[in-house]
N, C-alpha and C positions, 0 to 999 in steps of 0.2 A: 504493500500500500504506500502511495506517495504522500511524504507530511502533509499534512495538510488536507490531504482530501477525504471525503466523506468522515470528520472526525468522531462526529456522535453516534455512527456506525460503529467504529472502532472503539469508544468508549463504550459503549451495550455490549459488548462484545467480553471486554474483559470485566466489565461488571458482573457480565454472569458467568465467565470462569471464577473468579473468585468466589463469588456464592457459593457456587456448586463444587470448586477444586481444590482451592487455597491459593495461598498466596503466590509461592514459587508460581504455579500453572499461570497463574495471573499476570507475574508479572513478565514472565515469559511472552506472553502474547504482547502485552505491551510492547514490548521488544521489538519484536515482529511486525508491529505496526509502524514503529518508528525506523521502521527498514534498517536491521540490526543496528544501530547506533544507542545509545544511551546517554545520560547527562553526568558527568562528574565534580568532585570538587575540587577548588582553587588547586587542591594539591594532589590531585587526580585521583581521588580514591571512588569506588564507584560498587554499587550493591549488587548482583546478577543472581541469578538462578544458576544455583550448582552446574559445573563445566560448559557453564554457554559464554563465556569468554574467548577463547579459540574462533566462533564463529561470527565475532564483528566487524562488523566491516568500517563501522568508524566512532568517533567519540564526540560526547561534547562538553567542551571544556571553557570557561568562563565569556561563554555566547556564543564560543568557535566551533565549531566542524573539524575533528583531527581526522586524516583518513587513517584506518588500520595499521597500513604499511609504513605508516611514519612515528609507531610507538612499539615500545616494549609493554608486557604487561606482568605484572608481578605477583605475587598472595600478598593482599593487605592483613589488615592486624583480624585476629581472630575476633568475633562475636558471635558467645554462643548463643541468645535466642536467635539470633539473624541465620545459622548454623540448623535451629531447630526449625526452621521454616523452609529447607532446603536451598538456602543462600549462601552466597561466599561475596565476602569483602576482596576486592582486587582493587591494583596500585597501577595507572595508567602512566606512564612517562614516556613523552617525546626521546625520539631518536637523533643526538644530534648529526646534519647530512655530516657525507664525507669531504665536503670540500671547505668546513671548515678549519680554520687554521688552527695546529696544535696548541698555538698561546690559549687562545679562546676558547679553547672545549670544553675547558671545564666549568669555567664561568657560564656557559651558554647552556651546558649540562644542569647544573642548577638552576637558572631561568625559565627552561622548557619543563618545569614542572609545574610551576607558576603559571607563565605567559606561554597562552600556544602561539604557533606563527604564525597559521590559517588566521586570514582574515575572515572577520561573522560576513556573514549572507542571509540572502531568505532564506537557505535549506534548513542554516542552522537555527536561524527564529524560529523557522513554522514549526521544526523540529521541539526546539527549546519548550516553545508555548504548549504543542503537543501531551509534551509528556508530563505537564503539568496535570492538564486532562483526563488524561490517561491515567494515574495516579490517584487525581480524587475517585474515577470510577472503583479503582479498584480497592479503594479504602471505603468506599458506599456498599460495595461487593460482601467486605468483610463483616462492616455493620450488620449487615441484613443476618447472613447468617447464625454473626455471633447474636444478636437478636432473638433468634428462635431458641438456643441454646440457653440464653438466660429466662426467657419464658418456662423453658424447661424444667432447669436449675433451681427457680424458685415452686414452681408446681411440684418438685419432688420434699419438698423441705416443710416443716410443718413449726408452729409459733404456739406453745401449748396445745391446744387439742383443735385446733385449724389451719387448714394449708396455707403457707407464706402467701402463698398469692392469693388469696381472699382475702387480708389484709389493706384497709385505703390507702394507706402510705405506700405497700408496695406495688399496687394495680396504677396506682399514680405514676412512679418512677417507668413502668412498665409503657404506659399511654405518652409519657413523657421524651423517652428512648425512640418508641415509633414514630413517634410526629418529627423528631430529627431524622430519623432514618428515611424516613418519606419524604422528606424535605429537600435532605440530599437529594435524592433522586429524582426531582421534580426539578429541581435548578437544575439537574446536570441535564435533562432532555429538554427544556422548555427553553435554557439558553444557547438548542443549537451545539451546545459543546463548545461555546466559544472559549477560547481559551483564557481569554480576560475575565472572566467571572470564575475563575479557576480557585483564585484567591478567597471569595468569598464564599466556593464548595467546598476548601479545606478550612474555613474558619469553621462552618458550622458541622464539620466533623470532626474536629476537635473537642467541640461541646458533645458531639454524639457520644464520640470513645469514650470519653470522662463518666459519662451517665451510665455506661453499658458496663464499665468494670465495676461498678459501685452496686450494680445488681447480683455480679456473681458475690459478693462481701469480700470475704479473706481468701478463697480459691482463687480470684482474681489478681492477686499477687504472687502466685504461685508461679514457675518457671516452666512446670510441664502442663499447666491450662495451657486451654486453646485460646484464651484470650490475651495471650503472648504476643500474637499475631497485630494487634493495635498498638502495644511499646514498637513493636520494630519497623510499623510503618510509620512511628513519628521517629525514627532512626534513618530510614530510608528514603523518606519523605523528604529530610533535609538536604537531599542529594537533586529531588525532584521536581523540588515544588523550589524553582526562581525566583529569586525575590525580584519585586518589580524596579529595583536597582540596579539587577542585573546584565551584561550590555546586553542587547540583542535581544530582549523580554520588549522593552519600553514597542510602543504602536508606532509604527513607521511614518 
């Protein structure tokens, strides 16, 4: 799929892998729709789905467009929920060419981790803005289902001699969770997918995740729940979600 085009297709798309697959699957497609390329940080570190580094074909790096064959790529630092989600942290660093001069390599070697050399373009905008997109979908993904799970979670739990969820305080939290969850997903197809409301799909799935671990109680801080899966997209989200400072985000 070319950046850009058809993007609220491509965000329904990984919306509903995540529901239905998790995250890894999700963000795999992601991927895929941003025609293997990805978004990294300042210092090229970048989140992927277990051994799908190998098959990129390029990077993006502080607005820019790196191709493939103009980077090395490395094992970033270990995280193990990112680990338990089927992900690997990897370290992108430019390759410096060979016709620079030996004084300057190494200088230039540490530059090219920072500063890439590609100048931005539109591939790398529509790209950039894309994956912003793409990223809320897939964290609306997670909502939803971690949603049902916490519905679950409190229907199996009982408050003296009544199930937790018969409870008004907790049918409230409960009503409270879906009307974010629904929310997201109202902004994310009613604005077209535009990429500039990107911003205000991840604010209010911020409030969502907040609300959704506070239903599971103390399981919700656990390392082997499934609700792991909202820390590490506010992990990987940081990778994903541009700030609107960033070059090559700003409206042309």
């Amino acid at each position: 799929m070319d950046p850009g085009a058809e993007p609220l297709t491509a965000a329904l798309d990984v919306l509903r892998t995540a529901r239905e697959s998790g995250f890894s699957a999700a963000l795999a497609d992601a991927v895929r729709h941003l025609d293997f390329t990805a978004p990294c940080s300042g210092r090229g570190f970048c989140v992927l789905p277990g051994g799908m580094a190998p098959r990129m074909r390029g990077w993006l790096m502080a607005g820019r467009a790196v191709p493939g064959e103009r980077v090395t790529v490395r094992p970033g630092p270990r995280h193990e929920l990112a680990q338990r989600e089927g992900l690997e942290v990897v370290q992108v660093v430019q390759v410096v060419p060979r016709d620079v001069p030996d004084a300057t390599a190494t200088a230039t070697t540490a530059a090219a981790t920072v500063t890439p050399a590609a100048e931005p373009g539109p591939g790398a905008r529509d790209r950039l803005a894309l994956a912003g997109t793409l990223f809320g979908a897939l964290r609306a993904g997670l909502a939803e289902a971690l949603l049902e799970r916490a519905v679950a979670h409190v229907a199996g739990r009982r408050s003296g001699d009544r199930p937790l969820i018969e409870r008004q305080l907790v049918r409230a939290k409960i009503a409270d969770c879906t009307a974010a969850v629904r929310a997201c997903e109202l902004l994310l197809t009613t604005s077209g997918a535009d990429p500039y409301a990107a911003h205000e799909l991840h604010r209010r799935l911020d409030a969502a995740d907040e609300a959704l671990t506070n239903l599971f109680g103390g399981a919700g801080y656990l390392a082997g729940h499934p609700v792991r899966a909202l820390y590490v997209s506010a992990y990987v989200g940081s990778l994903w979600r541009p700030s609107q400072r960033d070059p090559g985000w700003e409206r042309s």
